[in-house]
C-alpha positions in Angstrom: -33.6 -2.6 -31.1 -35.1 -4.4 -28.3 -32.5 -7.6 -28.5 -30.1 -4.2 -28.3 -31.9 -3.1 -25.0 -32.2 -6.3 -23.4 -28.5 -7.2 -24.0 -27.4 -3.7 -22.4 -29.8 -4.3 -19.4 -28.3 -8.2 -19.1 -24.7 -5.9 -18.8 -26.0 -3.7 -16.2 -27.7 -6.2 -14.3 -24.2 -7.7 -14.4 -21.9 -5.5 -13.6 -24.4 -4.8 -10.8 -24.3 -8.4 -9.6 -20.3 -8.3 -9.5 -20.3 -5.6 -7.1 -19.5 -7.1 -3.8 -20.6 -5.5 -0.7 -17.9 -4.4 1.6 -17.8 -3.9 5.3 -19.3 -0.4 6.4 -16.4 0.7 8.2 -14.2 0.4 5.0 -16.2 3.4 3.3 -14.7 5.5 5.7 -11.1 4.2 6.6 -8.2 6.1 6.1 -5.2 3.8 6.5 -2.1 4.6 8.1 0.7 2.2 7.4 3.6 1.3 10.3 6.8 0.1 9.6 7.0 -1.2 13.7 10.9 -1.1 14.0 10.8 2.7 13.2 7.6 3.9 14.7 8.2 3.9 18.5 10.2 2.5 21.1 8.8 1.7 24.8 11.9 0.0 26.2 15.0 2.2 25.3 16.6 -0.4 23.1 16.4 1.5 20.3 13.9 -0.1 17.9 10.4 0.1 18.2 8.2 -2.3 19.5 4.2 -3.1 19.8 3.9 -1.2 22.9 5.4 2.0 21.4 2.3 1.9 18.7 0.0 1.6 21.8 1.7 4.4 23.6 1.0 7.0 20.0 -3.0 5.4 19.3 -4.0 8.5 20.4 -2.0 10.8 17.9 -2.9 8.3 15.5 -6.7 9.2 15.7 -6.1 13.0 16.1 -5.0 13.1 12.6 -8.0 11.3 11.6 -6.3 7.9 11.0 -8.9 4.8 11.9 -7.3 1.8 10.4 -3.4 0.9 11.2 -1.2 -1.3 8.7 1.7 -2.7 10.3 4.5 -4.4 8.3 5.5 -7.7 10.0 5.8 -8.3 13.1 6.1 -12.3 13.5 9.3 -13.8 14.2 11.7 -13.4 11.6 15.0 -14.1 10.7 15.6 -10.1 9.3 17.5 -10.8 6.7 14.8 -8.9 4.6 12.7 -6.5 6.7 10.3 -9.0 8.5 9.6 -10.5 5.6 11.5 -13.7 6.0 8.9 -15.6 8.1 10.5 -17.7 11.2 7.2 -18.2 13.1 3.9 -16.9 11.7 1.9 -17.8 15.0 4.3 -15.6 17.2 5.4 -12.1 17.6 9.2 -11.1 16.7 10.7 -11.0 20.5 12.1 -7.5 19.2 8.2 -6.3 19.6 7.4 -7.7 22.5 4.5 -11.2 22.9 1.6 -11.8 21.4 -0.2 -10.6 24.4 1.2 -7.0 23.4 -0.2 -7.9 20.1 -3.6 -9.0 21.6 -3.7 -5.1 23.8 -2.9 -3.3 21.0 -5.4 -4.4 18.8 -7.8 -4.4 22.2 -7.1 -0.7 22.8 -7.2 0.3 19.1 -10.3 -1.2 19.0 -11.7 0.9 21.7 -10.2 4.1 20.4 -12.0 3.1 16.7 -9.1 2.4 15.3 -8.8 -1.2 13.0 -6.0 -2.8 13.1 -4.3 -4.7 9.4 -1.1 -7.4 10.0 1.0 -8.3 7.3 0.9 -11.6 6.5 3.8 -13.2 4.3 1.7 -15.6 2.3 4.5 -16.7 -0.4 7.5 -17.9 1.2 9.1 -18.4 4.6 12.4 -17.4 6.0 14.9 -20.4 4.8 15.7 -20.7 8.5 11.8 -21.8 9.5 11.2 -25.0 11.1 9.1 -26.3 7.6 11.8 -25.7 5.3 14.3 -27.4 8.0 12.3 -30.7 7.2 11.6 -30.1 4.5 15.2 -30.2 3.7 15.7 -34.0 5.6 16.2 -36.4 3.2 13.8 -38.6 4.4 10.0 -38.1 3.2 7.5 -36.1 6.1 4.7 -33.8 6.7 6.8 -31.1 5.5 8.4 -32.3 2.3 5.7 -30.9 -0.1 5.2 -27.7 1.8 8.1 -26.2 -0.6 8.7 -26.8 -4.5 12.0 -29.1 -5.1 13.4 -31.0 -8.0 14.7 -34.5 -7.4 18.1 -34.3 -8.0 20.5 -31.9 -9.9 20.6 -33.4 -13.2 18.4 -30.2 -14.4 18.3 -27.1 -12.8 14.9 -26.0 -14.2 14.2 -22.8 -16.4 11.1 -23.0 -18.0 11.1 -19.9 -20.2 7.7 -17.5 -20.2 7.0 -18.5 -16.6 8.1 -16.4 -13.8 10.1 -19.2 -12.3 13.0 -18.3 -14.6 15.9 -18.1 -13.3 14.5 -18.2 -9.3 16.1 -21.8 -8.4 18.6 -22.1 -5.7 20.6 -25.0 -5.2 21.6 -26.7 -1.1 24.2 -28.2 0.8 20.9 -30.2 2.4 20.6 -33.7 2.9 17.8 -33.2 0.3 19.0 -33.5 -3.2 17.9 -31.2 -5.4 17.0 -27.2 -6.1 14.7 -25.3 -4.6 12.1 -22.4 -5.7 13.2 -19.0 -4.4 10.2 -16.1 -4.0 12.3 -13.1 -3.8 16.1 -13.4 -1.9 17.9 -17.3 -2.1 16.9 -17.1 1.6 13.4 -17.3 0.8 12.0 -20.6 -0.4 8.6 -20.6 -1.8 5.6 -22.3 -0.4 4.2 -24.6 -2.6 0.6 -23.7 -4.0 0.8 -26.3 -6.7 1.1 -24.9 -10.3 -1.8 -23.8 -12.7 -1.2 -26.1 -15.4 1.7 -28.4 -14.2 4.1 -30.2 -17.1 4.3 -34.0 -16.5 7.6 -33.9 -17.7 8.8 -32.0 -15.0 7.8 -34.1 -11.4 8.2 -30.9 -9.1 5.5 -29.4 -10.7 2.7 -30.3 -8.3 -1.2 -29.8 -9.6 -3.0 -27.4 -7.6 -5.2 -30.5 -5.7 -2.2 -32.5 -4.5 -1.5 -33.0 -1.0 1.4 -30.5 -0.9 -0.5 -27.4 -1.8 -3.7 -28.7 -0.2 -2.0 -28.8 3.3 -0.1 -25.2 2.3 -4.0 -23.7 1.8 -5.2 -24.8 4.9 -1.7 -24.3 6.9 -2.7 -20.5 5.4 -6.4 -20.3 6.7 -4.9 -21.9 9.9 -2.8 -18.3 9.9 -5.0 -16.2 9.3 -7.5 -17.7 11.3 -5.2 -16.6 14.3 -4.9 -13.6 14.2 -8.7 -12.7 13.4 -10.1 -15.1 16.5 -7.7 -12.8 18.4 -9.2 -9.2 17.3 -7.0 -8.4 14.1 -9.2 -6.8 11.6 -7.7 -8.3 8.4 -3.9 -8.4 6.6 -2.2 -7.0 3.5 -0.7 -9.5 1.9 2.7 -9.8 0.6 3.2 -10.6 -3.3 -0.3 -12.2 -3.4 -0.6 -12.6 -7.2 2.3 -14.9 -6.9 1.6 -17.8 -5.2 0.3 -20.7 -7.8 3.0 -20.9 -10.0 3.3 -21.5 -13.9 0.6 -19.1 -14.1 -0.7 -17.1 -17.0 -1.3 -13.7 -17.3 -4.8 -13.4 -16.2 -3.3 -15.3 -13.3 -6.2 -17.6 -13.5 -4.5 -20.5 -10.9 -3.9 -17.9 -8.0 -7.3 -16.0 -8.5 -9.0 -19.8 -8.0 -6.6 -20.1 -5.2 -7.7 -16.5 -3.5 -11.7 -17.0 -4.4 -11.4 -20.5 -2.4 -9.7 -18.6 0.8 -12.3 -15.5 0.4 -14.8 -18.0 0.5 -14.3 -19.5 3.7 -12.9 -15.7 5.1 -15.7 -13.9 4.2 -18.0 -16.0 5.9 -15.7 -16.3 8.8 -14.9 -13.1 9.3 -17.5 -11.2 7.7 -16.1 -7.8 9.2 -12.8 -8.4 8.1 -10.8 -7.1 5.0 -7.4 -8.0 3.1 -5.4 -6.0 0.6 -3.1 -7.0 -1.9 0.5 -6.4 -3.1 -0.8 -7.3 -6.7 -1.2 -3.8 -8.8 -3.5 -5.0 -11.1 -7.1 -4.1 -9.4 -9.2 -6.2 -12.3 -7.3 -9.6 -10.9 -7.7 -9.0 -7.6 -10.4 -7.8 -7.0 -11.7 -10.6 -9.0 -9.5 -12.8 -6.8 -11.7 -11.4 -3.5 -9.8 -8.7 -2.5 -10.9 -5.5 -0.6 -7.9 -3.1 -1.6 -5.6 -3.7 -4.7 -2.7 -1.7 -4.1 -1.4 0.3 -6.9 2.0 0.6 -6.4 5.2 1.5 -8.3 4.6 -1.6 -10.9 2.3 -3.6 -13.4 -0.9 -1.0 -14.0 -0.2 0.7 -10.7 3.4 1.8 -11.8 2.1 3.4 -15.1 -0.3 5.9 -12.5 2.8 6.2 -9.7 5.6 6.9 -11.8 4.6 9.4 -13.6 3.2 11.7 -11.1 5.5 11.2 -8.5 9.0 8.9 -9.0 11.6 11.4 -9.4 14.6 8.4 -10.5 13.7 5.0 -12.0 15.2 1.8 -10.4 18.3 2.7 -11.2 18.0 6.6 -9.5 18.2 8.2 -12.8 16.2 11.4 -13.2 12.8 11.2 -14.6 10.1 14.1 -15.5 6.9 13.8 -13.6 3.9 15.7 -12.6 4.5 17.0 -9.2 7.7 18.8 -10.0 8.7 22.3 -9.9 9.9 22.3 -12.9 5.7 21.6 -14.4 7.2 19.2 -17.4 5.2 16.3 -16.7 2.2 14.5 -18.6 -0.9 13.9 -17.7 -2.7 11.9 -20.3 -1.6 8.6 -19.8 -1.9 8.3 -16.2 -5.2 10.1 -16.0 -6.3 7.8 -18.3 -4.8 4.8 -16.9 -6.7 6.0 -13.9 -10.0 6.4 -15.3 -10.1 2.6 -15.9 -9.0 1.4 -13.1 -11.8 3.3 -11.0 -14.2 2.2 -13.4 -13.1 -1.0 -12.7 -13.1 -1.1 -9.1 -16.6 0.7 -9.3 -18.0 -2.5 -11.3 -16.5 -5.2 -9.6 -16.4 -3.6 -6.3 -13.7 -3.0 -3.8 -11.2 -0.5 -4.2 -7.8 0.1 -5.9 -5.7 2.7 -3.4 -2.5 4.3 -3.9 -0.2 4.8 -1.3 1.4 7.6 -0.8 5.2 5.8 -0.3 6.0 2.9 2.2 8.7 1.0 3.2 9.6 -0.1 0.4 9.2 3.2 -2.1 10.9 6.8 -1.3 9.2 9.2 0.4 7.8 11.9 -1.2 9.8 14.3 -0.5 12.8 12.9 -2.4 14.5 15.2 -4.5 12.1 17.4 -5.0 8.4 18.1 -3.0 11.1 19.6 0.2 9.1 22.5 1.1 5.5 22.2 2.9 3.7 23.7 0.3 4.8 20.8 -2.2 4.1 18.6 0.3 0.4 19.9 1.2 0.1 19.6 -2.7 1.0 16.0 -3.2 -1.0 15.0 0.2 -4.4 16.6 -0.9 -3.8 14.3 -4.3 -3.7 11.1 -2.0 -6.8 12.0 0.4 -9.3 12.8 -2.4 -8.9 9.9 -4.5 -12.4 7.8 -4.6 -10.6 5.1 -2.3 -9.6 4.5 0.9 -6.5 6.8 1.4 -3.4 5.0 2.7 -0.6 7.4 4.5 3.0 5.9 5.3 4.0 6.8 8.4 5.6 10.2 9.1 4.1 11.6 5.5 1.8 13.5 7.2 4.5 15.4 9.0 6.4 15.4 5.7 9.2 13.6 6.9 12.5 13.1 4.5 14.3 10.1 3.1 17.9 10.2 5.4 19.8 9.4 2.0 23.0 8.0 2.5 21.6 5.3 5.3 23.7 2.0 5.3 21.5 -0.6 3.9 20.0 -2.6 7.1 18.0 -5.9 7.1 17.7 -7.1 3.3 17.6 -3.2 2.2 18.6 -3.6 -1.6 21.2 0.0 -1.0 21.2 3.3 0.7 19.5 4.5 -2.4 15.9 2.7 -2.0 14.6 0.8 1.2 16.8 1.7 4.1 16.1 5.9 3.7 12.6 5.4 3.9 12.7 3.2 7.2 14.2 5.9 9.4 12.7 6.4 12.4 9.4 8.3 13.1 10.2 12.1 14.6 8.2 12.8 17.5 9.8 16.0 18.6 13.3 17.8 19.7 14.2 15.9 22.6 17.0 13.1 22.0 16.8 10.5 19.0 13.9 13.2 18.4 11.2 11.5 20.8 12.1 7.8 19.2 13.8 6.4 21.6 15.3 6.9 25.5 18.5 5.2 24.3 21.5 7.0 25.4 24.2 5.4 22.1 22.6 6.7 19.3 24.6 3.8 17.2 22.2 1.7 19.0 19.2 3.1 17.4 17.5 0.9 14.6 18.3 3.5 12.1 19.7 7.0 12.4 17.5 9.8 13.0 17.2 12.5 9.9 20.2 14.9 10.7 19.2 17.9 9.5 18.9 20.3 12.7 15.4 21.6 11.0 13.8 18.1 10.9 10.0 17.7 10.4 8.6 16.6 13.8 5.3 16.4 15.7 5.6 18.2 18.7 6.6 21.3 16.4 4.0 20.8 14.0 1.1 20.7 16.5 1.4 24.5 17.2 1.6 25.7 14.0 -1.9 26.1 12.6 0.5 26.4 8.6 1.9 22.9 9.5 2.0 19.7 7.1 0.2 17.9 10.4 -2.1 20.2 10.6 -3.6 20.5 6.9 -3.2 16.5 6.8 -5.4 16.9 9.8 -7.8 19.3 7.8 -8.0 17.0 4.7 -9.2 14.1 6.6 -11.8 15.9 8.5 -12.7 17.2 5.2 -13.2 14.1 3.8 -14.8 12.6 6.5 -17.7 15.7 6.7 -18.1 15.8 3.0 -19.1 12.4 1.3 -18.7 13.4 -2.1 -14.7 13.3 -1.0 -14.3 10.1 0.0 -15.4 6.8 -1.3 -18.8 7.3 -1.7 -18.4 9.9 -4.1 -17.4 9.7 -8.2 -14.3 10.7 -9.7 -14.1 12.0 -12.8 -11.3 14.5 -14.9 -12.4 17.3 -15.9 -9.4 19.4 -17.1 -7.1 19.3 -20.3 -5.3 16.6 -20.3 -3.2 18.2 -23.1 -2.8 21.1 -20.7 -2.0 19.5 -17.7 -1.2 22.4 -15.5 -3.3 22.5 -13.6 -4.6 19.3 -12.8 -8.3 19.1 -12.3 -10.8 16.4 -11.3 -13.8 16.0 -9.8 -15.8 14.8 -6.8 -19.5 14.6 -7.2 -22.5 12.4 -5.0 -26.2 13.4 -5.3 -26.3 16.9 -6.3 -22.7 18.2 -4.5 -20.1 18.5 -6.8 -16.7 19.9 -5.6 -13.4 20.1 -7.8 -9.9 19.4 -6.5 -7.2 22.1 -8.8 -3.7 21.3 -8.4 -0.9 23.9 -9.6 3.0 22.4 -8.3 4.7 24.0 -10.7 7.1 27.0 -10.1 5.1 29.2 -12.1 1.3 30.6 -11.9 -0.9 28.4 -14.2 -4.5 29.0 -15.7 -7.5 25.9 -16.8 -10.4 25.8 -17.9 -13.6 23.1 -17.6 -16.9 22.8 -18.8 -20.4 24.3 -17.4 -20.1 22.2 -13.6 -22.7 24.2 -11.3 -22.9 28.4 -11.0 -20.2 29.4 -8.6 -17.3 27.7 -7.4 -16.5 28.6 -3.6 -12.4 27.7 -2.2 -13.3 25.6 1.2 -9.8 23.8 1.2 -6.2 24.5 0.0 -2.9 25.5 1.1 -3.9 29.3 0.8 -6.8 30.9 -0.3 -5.1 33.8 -1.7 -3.4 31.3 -3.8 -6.5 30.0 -6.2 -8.9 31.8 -8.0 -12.0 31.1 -9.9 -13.9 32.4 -12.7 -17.5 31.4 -13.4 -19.3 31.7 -16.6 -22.0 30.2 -18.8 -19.3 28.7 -20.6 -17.5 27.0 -17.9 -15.4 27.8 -15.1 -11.6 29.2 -15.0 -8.8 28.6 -12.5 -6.2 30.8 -12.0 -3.3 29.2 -9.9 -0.3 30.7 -8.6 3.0 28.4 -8.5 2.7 25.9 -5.6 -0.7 25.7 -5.0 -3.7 23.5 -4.1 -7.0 24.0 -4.1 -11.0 22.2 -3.3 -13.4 24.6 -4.3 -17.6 23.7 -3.9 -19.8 24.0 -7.1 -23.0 25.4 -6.8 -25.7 24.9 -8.3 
């Protein structure tokens, strides 16, 4: 019994140990992620621009937003979104200099607002002045920065690694093929390979000069950007740098721990999150925020609760659907470990609520703003930092139909969920001064009732306005944001409604979701005594019965609810 005791203590005091401390400010952000070409334009050319996001830093905090994520902005080639890398030391003309860059974070900063780049850490835009020599035939300081066989004997296709079928071959002096990341346009920086195959001679060890110069090219990067005020980066398809990895991804967590070594003494203050989806890994790796997306462990939450159409737009059941078909178990569940996981190891694991590269949420379904309320209160009580794309909170729609723009895969994913933000009912609705609307980056939603700020502000029922409540809420109350423990409390195997908890020190609230088109009724166990509504799309809407055997919620269709427990 007492080997027993000692061996659960040694597992405490470890789990303990593996919590890393995280910057103070992080407890409290709430993220709101720009997609700068659509956000605001200062100039009247018709895409937005650095100076545009400096113009709107004040809307920004009045909903309660103090931490901005802006997808690229360095010089790119845009032949997929920004995120084909021309220059990573220099602002895309088409946003202005780096001296906008340097006043935008300046006056973020003294508004309280952080301020996240993007940083492209994979592969570079087939165009950049590396891969150019890298492409010479003739050895240089370059020719190791990117993975190349010598010669075309072979074109490689080691099966089981996730270099399959990603080789593209050149017209280059060079002979040979090189590794792709994503597009053919986008060769991939080499990092060396986990356990590399002397048989095949590309296949650089993670210690030779070409990956060694890569890492510090990297910290050289991202060193930048923090000496001049940025605040930290997301990083773009982080878990696939090292290649020939397995699937504990073993070589590119070595490769993160060495940067988040150096970064975190560095820049102390600083944060990164990661396009990885599997919060054990990275948060292992160093991370700060794992984003759980729509794939690996972060698909099997998403999808379920809020894709409408798989990849290939064909209908799905989920959750937060009128029709009230969907399934809770396996996400909930799926859930349950990944906050316990990012409760142990420390950090966080966040869901967003789209970006620019998933649908809005008001796709399909979720059109009206009592769906919408619904689905946002979901996103800003979670027990991690929340992360809002940019015109969710006024419950903007996907313009379906968009021509595919940039590197947009079709008019059916990327490009509807780029559209410009809505500012109000003046022309190009408050986007843009530009008088040929062709001109505009994207077309504005066409709809003659589309969501918009200025409309929003006034009406006290507005999606802007109960976004506006829910942050404050969660700011006020600690047991609703990351301080406080999550934990589902409802049937799972009657999963309308949906029910969890929020609980620190002795407050405990519940969060009761009903979007269904019919009134619903739950039950939990003994929480507290009463339960009192403080939050929700209408009071009238939620109801709750207290007992000594638990409490009862009695939603009507379309309905949202945080009720207090007392004790």
């Amino acid at each position: 019994m007492k080997r027993f005791l000692l061996t659960i203590l040694s597992l405490a005091i470890g789990i303990s140990a593996m919590a890393k401390e995280q910057p103070k400010w992080l407890k409290d952000a709430v993220i709101y992620h720009i997609y700068p070409s659509s956000y605001m334009d200062s100039d009247g050319d018709g895409i937005g621009d650095l100076n545009g996001i400096r113009q709107r830093l004040d809307y920004i905090r009045s909903v309660g937003f103090n931490c901005i994520w802006m997808s690229p902005c360095f010089e790119s080639a845009w032949e997929d979104g920004g995120y084909d890398i021309l220059d990573y030391y220099k602002v895309d003309p088409r946003f202005g200099t780096n001296d906008d860059l340097f006043a935008l974070i300046k006056e973020a900063h003294e508004k309280g607002i952080k301020v996240l780049l993007d940083l492209v850490a994979g592969h570079t835009s087939d165009k950049h002045p590396w891969f150019k020599e890298a492409c010479k035939a003739e050895r240089n300081k370059y020719s190791d920065y990117f993975i190349w066989t010598n010669g075309k004997a072979v074109k490689p296709d080691r099966k089981g690694d996730n270099e399959k079928a990603t080789w593209v071959d050149n017209k280059h002096p060079r002979n040979g093929y090189f590794l792709k990341n994503y597009f053919d346009i986008q060769p991939a920086l080499n990092y060396g390979y986990r356990n590399p195959d002397p048989a095949n001679e590309w296949e650089q060890g993670y210690d030779a000069p070409g990956p060694t110069a890569v890492r510090e090219e990297l910290k050289s990067i991202i060193a930048y950007w923090c000496d001049h005020g940025a605040d930290g980066f997301r990083v773009d398809m982080a878990s696939s740098l090292v290649k020939g990895d397995n699937k504990e991804r073993e070589g590119v967590i070595r490769l993160w721990n060495e940067i988040f070594a150096w970064y975190n003494t560095k820049y102390p203050e600083n944060i990164m999150l990661s396009e990885w989806s599997e919060p054990r890994q990275s948060l292992s790796a160093g991370f700060n925020i794992d984003l759980l997306i729509h794939n690996k462990i972060g698909g099997k939450i998403y999808r379920p609760l809020f894709c409408e159409t798989d990849d290939h737009s064909n209908p799905t059941i989920t959750y937060f659907n009128p029709e009230g078909k969907g399934s809770l178990r396996k996400p909930m569940e799926i859930y349950g470990k990944v906050y316990e996981a990012f409760r142990s190891i420390g950090g966080y694991a966040s869901m967003p609520t789209c970006s620019h590269d998933i649908w809005r949420l008001t796709r399909l379904n979720r059109s009206t703003p009592e769906e919408q309320k619904i689905a946002l209160t979901f996103f800003l009580t979670l027990p991690a930092p929340p992360i809002v794309y940019y015109g969710e909170e006024i419950g903007m729609r996907n313009v379906e139909c968009t021509r595919p723009k940039e590197g947009s895969f079709s008019s059916r994913d990327r490009t509807p969920c780029r559209t410009p933000m809505q500012w109000d009912t003046t022309r190009n609705a408050g986007f843009s001064t530009v008088e040929d609307a062709t001109k505009l980056f994207l077309p504005i939603d066409q709809m003659s009732n589309y969501p918009n700020v200025a409309t929003q502000q006034n009406d006290p029922n507005s999606v802007l306005n109960y976004v506006k409540g829910l942050t404050s809420l969660r700011s006020e109350i600690p047991a609703l944001g990351t301080a406080g423990e999550w934990r589902y409390v409802g049937d799972m195997d009657n999963p309308y409604p949906m029910i969890y908890a929020r609980t620190l020190d002795n407050e405990k609230y519940v969060v009761v979701f009903n979007p269904s088109k019919r009134e619903v009724c739950g039950s939990t166990a003994p929480l507290g005594k009463k339960a009192k509504w403080i939050y929700g799309n209408n009071s009238k809407l939620a109801k709750c019965k207290s007992s000594k055997a638990g409490h009862t919620f009695t939603m009507k269709p379309f309905s949202v609810a945080i009720f207090r427990i007392d004790n």
